[in-house]
C-alpha positions in Angstrom: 0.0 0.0 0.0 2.9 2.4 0.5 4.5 2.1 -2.8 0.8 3.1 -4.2 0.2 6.1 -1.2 3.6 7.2 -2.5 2.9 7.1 -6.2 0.7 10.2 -5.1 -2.4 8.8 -7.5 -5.7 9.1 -7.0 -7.5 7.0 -5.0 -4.1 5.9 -2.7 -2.0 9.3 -2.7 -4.8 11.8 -1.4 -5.5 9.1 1.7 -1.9 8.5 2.8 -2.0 10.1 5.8 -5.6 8.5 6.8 -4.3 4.9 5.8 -1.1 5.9 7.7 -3.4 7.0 10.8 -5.5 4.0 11.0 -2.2 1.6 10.9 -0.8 3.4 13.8 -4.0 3.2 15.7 -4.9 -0.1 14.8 -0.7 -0.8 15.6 -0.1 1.4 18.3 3.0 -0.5 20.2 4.1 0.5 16.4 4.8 4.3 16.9 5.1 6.2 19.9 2.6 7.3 22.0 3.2 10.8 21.6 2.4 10.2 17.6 -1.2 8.8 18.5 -2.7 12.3 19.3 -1.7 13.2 15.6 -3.2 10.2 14.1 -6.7 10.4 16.2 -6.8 14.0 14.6 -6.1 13.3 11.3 -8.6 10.0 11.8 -11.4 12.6 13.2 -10.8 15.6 10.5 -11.4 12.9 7.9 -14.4 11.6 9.0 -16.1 14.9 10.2 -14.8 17.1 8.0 -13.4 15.2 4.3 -10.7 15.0 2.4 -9.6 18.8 2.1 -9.7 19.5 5.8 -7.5 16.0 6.0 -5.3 17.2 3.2 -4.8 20.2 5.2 -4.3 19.0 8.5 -1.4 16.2 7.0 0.2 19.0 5.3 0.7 20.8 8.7 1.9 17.2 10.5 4.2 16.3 7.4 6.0 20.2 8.2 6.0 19.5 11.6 8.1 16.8 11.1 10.4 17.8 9.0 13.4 18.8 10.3 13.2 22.6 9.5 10.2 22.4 11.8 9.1 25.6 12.9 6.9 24.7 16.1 3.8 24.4 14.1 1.1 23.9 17.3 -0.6 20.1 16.1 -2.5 17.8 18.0 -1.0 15.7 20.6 -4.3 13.9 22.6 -6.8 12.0 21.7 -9.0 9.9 23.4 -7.4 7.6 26.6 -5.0 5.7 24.5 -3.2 3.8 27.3 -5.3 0.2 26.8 -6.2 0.0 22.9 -8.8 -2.0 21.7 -8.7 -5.4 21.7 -10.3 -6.0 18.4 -10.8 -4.3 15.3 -14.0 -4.8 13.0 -11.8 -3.3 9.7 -8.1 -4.0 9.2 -6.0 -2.9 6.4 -6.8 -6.8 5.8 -10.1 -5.5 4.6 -8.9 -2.1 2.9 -6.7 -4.6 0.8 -8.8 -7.3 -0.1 -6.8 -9.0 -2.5 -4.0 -8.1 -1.3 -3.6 -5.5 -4.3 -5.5 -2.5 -2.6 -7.8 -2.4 -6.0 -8.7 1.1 -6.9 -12.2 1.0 -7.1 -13.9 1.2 -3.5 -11.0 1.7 -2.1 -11.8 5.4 -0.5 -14.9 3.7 0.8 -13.1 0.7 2.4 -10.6 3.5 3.7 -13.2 5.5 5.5 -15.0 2.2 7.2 -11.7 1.4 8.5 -11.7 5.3 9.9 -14.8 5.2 11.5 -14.3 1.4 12.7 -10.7 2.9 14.2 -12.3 5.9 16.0 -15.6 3.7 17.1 -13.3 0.8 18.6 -10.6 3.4 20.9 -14.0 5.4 21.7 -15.0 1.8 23.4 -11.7 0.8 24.6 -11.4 4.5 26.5 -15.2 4.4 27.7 -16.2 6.6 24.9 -13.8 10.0 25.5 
């Protein structure tokens, strides 16, 4: 899935940083916890707001991490993400389905693993 996020072609390029987000949540002994904060925004922007707030909001992270970094204030909470969920209903399993990440549905099969993501830690943190 990265080499196709990376190709920066539509459908994979424009939901890197959601696909990203979702990993890390779904992953999170993966990446630090101080990174989780970032992911739950970029996880809730997409899914309350769309794409171009999303595109936006990565943008800002991607700077911040850069090491030019000019102190660009970005999210570092989310909801109480000491005990993660157990269980997932969507994995990248799902997003993939052959294993080849087909293009067509694949923005839709992105945003139930999204809202499956955010619903799941809302449960595992007694819905903060």
């Amino acid at each position: 899935m990265l080499a196709l996020d990376h190709s920066r072609r539509p459908p994979w390029g424009p939901l890197h940083g959601v696909t990203v987000a979702c990993f890390l949540l779904q992953h999170p002994r993966r990446s630090p916890a101080s990174g989780r904060g970032r992911a739950w925004a970029i996880l809730n922007t997409y899914v309350d707001e769309g794409l171009a707030a999303t595109t936006r909001l990565t943008e800002r992270v991607r700077r911040a991490n850069s090491h030019r970094n000019s102190g660009a204030a970005l999210p570092d909470s989310g909801p109480g993400m000491s005990d993660p969920p157990a269980v997932f209903g969507v994995t990248i399993a799902d997003v993939a389905r052959d294993g080849t990440f087909p293009a067509d549905g694949f923005p839709e099969r992105v945003t139930a693993w999204a809202e499956d993501t955010i619903t799941a830690w809302r449960g595992a943190s007694g819905g903060r």
